[in-house]
Steps between C-alpha positions, in 0.01 A plus 500: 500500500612824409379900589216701258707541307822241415295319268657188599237216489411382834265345766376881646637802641588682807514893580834533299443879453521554897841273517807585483756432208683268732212268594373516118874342381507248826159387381585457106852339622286249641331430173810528236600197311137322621359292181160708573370811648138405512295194472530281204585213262595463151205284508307809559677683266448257208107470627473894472638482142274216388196703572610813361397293169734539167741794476736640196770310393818642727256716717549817632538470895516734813575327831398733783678493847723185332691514844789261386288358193363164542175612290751696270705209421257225434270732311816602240520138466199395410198758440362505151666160444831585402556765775456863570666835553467573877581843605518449820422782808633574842673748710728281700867514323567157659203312373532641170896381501382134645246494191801593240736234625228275518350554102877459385521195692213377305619693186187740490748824494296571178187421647509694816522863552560603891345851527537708809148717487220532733205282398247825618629723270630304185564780182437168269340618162115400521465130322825367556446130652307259400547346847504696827597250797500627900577168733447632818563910438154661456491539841780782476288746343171281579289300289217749338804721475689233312166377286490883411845655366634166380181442214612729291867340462353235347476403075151441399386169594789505810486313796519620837624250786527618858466360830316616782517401931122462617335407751371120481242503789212699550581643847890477558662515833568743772872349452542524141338873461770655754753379278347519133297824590734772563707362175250460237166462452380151417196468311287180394524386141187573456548926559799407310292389159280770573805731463623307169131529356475906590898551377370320106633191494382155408599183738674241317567307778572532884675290690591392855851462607574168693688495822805339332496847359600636840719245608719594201512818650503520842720149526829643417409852663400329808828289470680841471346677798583209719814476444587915469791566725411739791404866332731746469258774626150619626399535106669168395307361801181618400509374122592120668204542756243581239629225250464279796176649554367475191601143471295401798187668436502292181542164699208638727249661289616381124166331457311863524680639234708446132588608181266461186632590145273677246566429118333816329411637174359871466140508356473646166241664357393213348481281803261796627716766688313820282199389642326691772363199772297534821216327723177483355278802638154450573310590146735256291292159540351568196818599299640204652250233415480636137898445482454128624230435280713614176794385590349088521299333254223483785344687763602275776822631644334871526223320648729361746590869623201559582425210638827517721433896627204362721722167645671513768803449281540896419777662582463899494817625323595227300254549186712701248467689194719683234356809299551516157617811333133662550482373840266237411599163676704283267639202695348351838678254767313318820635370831268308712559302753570102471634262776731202469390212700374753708779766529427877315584580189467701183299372157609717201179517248433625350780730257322662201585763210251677266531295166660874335751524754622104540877493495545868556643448910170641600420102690912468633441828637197446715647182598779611620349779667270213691749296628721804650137570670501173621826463584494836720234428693660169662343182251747272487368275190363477187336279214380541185406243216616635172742497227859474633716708290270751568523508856824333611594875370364625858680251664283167532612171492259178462337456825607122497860608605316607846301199539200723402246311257136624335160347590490388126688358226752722344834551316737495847720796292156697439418474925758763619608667829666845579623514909496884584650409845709265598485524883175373465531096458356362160217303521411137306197342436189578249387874404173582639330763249238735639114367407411749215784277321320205467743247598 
C-alpha cells in the first residue's frame, strides 16, 4: 500500500499526507523487491484479459499504479495474442527500476515502457490505449474519480480494467471500520456498479478476487515484517506497526471485505448513452402499454404490466422509460420481484423498443439505467430470460452457473443471472415468477 498519491498498486492506504518523509521511505523499504504490492495472481490477470473479449493485434496498453509490474509484464506478453505495448505508470523510482530489470530479464525491453507520472493527472493525448489496466490503484485517486478521468484515454471500443476494495458483508464490524474507515471509504459492489452505470460504462464482466489473491500478497510482506530488524526510529517504527497492523486485521476480519475487478467498456451512443432515461411518472401507463404492445407480436407482455402494477410484485422505482427525441417514450424496462426457492429477487421483463427506434441504444439505455436503480437501492440479484448476446452485454451469465434453474423448460444459456452484490450469498433452487406471469 502506498499514499494518495504514489500510484503504486496496493492493498489500501494510510494518512500518508500527515507523515513524515522518513516514515513514508521506512514503509516503502518494507515493500521494495516484494513480487506484489497488492492482491493478485497471474491467474487473475489472465482471467481479467479473457473477459475484456478480442483486442488489436499488438494492443495499445496503459498499466496504472504497475508498482514493480507483475500486470505489466504478463500483459506485454500475451494481450492481443502476440503481446502488447504496456506503458506502464508509477511514481516510485524503485518500483519502476525493479519493473525494467525485470522486462529485460524476460526480454520485454521493447515491450515495456517504465513511466514516472502521476496516474491523477496523466497529459496522455485523448484515445491513446486500447487497454487501460489499474490492479489495485484506483483507490489513490478513488474509484468514481478513476471511472471518470481515465474514459477518455481510451481508443474507441477500449477496455477499462480496474480493481476496487469493498465491503463483502452487509453490516461490517466495529473492528474492521476503525481501521478501514479513517483510510478509505469502502463501499459495496453494488454502490460500486451504480457508480460504473452513472460514470457510462458497460460491464463486461466483474469478478471476485480469491483469497489466494491475498496470500500472494500479504505472505511475503508478512514474512518481511516479521523478520524486520528492530526500527531505526519513531517513523521507521510506525511504518512496521501499521504493516503489522494491517496484516492482522486481514487474518481477523478478511471475510468482511475484498477486492472485485471490473472489466469495462464505455457506452456509445449506440448502446444508448444519448438517450435521456428516468422512472416512469405517473401519466405514462398508457405510453407504456402502447410501447409493449408494438414492440411484440401480441398484446400479452403489455398486458402483463398491467397486470403486475396491482400484484404485490411492484416495485415503485424500478419501471423505466427512455424518451425519444420528442419526449415520447421509446424503450421500456420492468423489475418485479421474483424469489428463488424462496429467497428475493429481481425478474427482468419485460425490455421493449418502439419498432422505429429498434437498434438505435434507446432499450441498452433504459436497461442500464434499471439495473444501476436496482443495484443502488441494495438488490442483490437478478434474472431475466432472453437472448444472451444481448444481455451478457450488462453483465449476466446463465443462471445455471449459480445453481439457479426456471420453472419451465428452456435453453440453460437463454436463463441468465446478473449478482449486483456479492455480500449477499447467491441463492439455488427454482425461480418463482409473480402470478400475473402465468407460470
Amino acid at each position: 500500500m502506498t499514499d494518495h498519491t504514489g500510484n503504486t498498486n496496493n492493498s489500501h492506504t494510510t494518512d500518508f499526507d500527515t507523515q513524515s518523509d522518513l516514515f513514508f521511505e521506512a514503509f516503502l523499504e518494507l515493500h521494495r523487491g516484494l513480487p506484489r504490492q497488492s492482491p493478485g495472481s497471474e491467474a487473475t490477470t489472465r482471467h481479467l484479459l479473457s473477459l475484456c473479449g478480442p483486442l488489436p493485434e499488438r494492443p495499445r496498453v496503459l498499466d496504472l499504479g504497475c508498482g514493480p509490474g507483475p500486470s505489466a509484464l504478463l500483459l506485454a506478453a500475451e494481450a492481443g495474442g502476440g503481446g502488447a505495448d504496456v506503458t506502464a505508470v508509477d511514481l516510485q523510482d524503485g518500483f519502476l527500476e525493479e519493473l525494467r530489470a525485470a522486462a529485460a530479464a524476460r526480454g520485454l525491453t521493447g515491450r515495456v515502457r517504465a513511466v514516472k507520472a502521476d496516474m491523477g493527472d496523466l497529459t496522455c493525448p485523448d484515445g491513446s490505449f486500447d487497454l487501460v489496466w489499474a490492479e489495485g490503484s484506483a483507490y489513490n485517486i478513488g474509484f468514481a474519480t478513476a471511472l471518470a478521468r481515465w474514459k477518455r484515454l481510451l481508443a474507441p471500443g477500449g477496455t477499462l480494467v480496474l480493481s476496487e476494495c469493498e465491503w463483502t458483508v452487509e453490516e461490517p464490524s466495529a473492528g474492521v471500520r476503525a481501521f478501514w474507515d479513517p483510510h478509505y471509504a469502502l463501499r459495496s459492489t453494488a454502490r460500486n456498479l451504480a457508480a460504473v452505470q452513472a460514470a457510462g460504462y458497460q460491464v463486461l464482466g466483474v469478478h471476485r478476487q480469491p483469497e489466494s489473491d491475498w496470500a500472494a500478497y500479504y505472505g511475503p510482506l508478512g514474512e518481511r515484517a516479521a523478520g524486520a530488524p528492530e526500527p531505526a526510529g519513531p517513523e521507521a517504527a510506525a511504518a512496521l506497526g501499521f504493516v503489522r497492523e494491517e496484516i492482522d486485521v486481514r487474518e481477523r476480519y478478511g471475510h468482511e471485505y475484498g477486492y472485485t475487478a471490473y472489466v469495462l467498456r464505455p457506452v456509445t451512443a449506440g448502446d444508448g448513452g444519448a438517450w435521456h432515461v428516468r422512472p416512469e411518472a405517473a401519466g405514462d401507463a398508457a405510453a407504456v402499454h402502447a410501447v409493449n404492445s408494438a414492440a411484440f407480436e401480441t398484446p400479452a407482455e403489455a398486458d402483463l404490466v398491467d397486470a403486475l402494477r396491482g400484484d404485490g410484485s411492484w416495485l415503485p422505482g424500478l419501471s423505466y422509460v427512455a424518451e425519444g427525441p420528442d419526449g415520447s417514450v421509446a424503450a421500456y424496462a420492468l423489475l418485479t420481484r421474483c424469489e428463488v426457492d424462496g429467497v428475493a429477487a429481481l425478474a427482468l421483463a419485460p425490455v421493449a423498443t418502439t419498432p422505429a427506434l429498434q437498434r438505435s441504444g434507446a432499450g441498452s439505455a433504459v436497461v442500464r439505467a434499471l439495473l444501476a436503480a436496482a443495484a443502488a437501492r441494495g438488490e442483490g440479484l437478478v434474472l431475466v430470460l432472453g437472448h444472451p448476446a444481448y444481455y451478457r452485454r450488462f453483465g449476466f451469465a446463465p443462471a445455471s452457473r449459480f445453481g439457479i434453474r426456471a420453472p419451465f423448460e428452456v435453453p440453460d444459456e437463454a436463463m441468465m443471472a446478473l449478482v449486483l452484490d456479492d455480500a449477499v450469498p447467491v441463492p439455488t433452487g427454482t425461480i418463482k415468477y409473480p402470478a400475473p406471469f402465468g407460470i
